[in-house]
C-alpha positions as semicolon CSV with decimal commas, in nm:
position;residue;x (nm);y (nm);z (nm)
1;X;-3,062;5,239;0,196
2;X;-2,936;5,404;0,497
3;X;-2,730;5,681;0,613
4;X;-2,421;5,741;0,827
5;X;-2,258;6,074;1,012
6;X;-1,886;6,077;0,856
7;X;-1,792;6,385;1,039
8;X;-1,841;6,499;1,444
9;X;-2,112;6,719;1,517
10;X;-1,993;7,062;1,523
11;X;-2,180;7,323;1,745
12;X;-2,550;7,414;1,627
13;X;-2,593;7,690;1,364
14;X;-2,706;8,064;1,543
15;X;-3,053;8,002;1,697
16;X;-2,981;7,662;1,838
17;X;-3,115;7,523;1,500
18;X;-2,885;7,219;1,347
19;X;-2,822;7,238;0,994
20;X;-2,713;6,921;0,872
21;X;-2,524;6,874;0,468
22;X;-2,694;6,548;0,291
23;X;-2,341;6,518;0,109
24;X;-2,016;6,356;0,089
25;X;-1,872;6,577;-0,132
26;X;-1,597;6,756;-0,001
27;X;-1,651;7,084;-0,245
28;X;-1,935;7,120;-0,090
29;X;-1,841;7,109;0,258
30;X;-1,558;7,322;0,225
31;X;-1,795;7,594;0,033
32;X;-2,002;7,615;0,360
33;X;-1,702;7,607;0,607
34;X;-1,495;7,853;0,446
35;X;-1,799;8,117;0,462
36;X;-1,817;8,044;0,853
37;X;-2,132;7,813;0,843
38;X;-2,174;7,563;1,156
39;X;-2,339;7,264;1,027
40;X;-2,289;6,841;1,075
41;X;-2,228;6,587;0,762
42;X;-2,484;6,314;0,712
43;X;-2,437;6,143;0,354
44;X;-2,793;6,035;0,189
45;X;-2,731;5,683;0,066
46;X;-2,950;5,636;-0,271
47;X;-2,952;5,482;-0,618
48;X;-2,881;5,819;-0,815
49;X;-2,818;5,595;-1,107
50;X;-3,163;5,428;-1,045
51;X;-3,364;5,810;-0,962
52;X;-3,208;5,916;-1,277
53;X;-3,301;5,654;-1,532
54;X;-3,658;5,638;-1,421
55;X;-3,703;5,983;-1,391
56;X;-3,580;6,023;-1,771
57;X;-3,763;5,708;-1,876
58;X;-4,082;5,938;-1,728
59;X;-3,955;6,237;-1,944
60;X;-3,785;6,453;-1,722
61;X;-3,511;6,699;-1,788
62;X;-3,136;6,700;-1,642
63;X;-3,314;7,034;-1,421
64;X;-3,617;6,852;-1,296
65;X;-3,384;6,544;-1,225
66;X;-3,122;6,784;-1,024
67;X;-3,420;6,900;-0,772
68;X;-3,525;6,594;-0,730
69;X;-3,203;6,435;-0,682
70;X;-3,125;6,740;-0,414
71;X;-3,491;6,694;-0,225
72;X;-3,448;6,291;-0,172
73;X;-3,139;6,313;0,003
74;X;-3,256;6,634;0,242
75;X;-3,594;6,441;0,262
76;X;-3,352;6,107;0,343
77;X;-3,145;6,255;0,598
78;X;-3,469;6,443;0,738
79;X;-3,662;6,140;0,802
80;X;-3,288;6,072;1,086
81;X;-3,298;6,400;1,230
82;X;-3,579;6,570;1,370
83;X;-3,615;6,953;1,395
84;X;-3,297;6,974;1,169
85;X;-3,269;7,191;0,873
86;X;-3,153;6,943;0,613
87;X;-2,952;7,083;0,287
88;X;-2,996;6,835;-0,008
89;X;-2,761;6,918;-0,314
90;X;-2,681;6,769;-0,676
91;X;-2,569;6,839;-1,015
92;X;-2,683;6,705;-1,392
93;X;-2,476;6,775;-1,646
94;X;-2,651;6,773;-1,996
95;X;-2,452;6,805;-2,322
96;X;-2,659;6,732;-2,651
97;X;-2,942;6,543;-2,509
98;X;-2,757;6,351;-2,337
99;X;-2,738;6,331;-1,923
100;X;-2,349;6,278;-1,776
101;X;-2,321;6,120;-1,418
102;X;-1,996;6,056;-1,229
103;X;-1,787;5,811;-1,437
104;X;-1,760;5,487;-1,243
105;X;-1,398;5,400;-1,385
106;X;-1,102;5,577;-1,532
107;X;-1,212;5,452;-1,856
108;X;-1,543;5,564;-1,849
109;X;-1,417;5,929;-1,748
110;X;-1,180;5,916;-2,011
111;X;-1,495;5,856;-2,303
112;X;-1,706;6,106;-2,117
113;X;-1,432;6,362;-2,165
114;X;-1,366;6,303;-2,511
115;X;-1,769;6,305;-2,585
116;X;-1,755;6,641;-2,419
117;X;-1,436;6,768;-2,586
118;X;-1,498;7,107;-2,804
119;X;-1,854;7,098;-2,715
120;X;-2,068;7,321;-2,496
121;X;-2,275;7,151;-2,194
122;X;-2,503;7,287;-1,917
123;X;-2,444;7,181;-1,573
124;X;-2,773;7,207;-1,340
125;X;-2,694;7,278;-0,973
126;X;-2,999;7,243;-0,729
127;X;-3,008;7,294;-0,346
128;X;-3,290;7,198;-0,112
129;X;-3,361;7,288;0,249
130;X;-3,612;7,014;0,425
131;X;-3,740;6,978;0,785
132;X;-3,894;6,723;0,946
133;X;-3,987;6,584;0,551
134;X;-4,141;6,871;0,396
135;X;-3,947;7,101;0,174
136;X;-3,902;7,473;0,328
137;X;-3,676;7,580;0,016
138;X;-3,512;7,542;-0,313
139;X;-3,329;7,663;-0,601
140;X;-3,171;7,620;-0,939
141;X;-2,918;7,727;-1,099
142;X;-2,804;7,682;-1,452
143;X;-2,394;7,707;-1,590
144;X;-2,266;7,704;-1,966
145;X;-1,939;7,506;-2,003
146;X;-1,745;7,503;-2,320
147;X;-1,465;7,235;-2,331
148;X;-1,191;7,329;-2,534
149;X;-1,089;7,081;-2,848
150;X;-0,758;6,940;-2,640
151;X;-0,566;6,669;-2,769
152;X;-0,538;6,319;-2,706
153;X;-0,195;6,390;-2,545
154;X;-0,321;6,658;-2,288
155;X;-0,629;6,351;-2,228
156;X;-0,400;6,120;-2,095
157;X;-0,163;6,371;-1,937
158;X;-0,430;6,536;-1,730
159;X;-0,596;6,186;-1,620
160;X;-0,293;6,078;-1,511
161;X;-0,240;6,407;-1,296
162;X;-0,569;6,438;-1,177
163;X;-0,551;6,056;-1,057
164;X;-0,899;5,928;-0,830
165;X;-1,035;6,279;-0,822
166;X;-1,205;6,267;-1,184
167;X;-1,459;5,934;-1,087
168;X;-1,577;6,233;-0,816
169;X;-1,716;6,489;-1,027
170;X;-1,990;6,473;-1,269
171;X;-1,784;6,503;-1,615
172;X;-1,510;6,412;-1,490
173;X;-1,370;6,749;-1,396
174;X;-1,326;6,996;-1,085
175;X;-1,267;7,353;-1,265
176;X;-1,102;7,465;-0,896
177;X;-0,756;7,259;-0,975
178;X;-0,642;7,124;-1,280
179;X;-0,955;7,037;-1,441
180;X;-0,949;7,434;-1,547
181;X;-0,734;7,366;-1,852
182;X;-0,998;7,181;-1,993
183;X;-1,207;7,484;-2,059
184;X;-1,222;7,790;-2,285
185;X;-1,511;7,894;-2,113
186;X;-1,753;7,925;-1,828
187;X;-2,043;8,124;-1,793
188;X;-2,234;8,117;-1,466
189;X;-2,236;8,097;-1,089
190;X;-1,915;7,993;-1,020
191;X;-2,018;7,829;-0,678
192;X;-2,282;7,640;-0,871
193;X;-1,988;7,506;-1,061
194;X;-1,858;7,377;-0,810
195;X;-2,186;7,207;-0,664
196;X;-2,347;7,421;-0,425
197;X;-2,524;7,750;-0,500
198;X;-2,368;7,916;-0,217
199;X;-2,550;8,238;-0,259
200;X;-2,884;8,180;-0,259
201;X;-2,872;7,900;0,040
202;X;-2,641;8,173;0,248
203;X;-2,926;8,418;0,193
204;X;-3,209;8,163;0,270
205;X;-3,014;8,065;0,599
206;X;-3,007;8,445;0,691
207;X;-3,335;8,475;0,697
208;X;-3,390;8,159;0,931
209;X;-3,150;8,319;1,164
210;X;-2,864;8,046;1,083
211;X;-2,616;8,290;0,978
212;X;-2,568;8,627;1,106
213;X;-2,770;8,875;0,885
């Protein structure tokens, strides 16, 4: 499947080097713009679904499906922009054995939430930095989530609230609005939470001379 720029091409990165986000997510985006990084938007179009089920009919863990998931669509975007530093990104959420993607429907968000409820799951958070096809960089990072055991009334109240915005998260939350309340607690990278290890790429891009060291 192809690709397609949703967002002008801002000026290039320090060094004249672009530095393009394989990502529609807007979490993401606004992670790297509110630290003062330059960079374009160029959404990889794959199967996750697809990528996902093989990978775990192969045997392969929610982490080693997250770095994989984060290197096809820097390698995808890569293979459109040559010379670019390409950031690839995903999450896999993993609660009992079992792997959580973004819920297609309302319905299906609403069942994913109540298989999560008063449980603890890990979310997986990978980044990837590609050029020109080969992989330069990557990391992992790993977050504890415990869901709280909330009612059936405070289901249906916060679905309602959070409207459209839970079929865009794996698990059916985003723990920087009202998708908070559904916790008791979080332990981990709080950036990674929210999809992006910020940290680690911002200190990878220093030393490429993208951001100011």
């Amino acid at each position: 499947m192809g690709h397609a720029v949703i967002a002008a091409e801002p000026e290039s990165a320090m060094g004249g080097v672009e530095l393009v986000l394989a990502s529609a997510s807007s979490a993401r985006s606004r992670m790297l713009r509110d630290a003062g990084v330059a960079f374009a938007v160029a959404p990889a179009m794959i199967d996750e679904s697809a990528v996902t089920a093989s990978m775990a009919a192969e045997g392969g863990g929610g982490a080693e499906v997250a770095v994989a998931l984060a290197a096809l669509k820097a390698r995808r975007v890569s293979s459109h922009r040559p010379g670019a530093l390409v950031i690839g990104a995903d999450q896999v959420l993993v609660c009992d054995g079992r792997t959580f993607e973004k819920p297609a429907t309302l319905a299906q968000a609403r069942d994913d939430l109540r298989a999560l409820r008063g449980r603890t799951h890990e979310l997986m958070s990978a980044v990837c930095v590609v050029r020109d096809g080969q992989t330069l960089w990557q990391h992992l990072a790993r977050a504890r989530l415990a869901i709280r055991p909330f009612t059936e009334t405070f289901l249906e109240t916060y679905l309602d609230a959070a409207g459209a915005s839970v079929v865009a998260a794996v698990g059916a939350y985003q723990v920087e609005g009202l998708g908070a309340q559904l916790f008791s607690k979080i332990e981990g990278d709080y950036f990674a939470v929210l999809g992006l290890p910020l940290l680690p790429l911002l200190d990878f891009l220093r030393g490429h001379g993208i951001v100011a060291a």
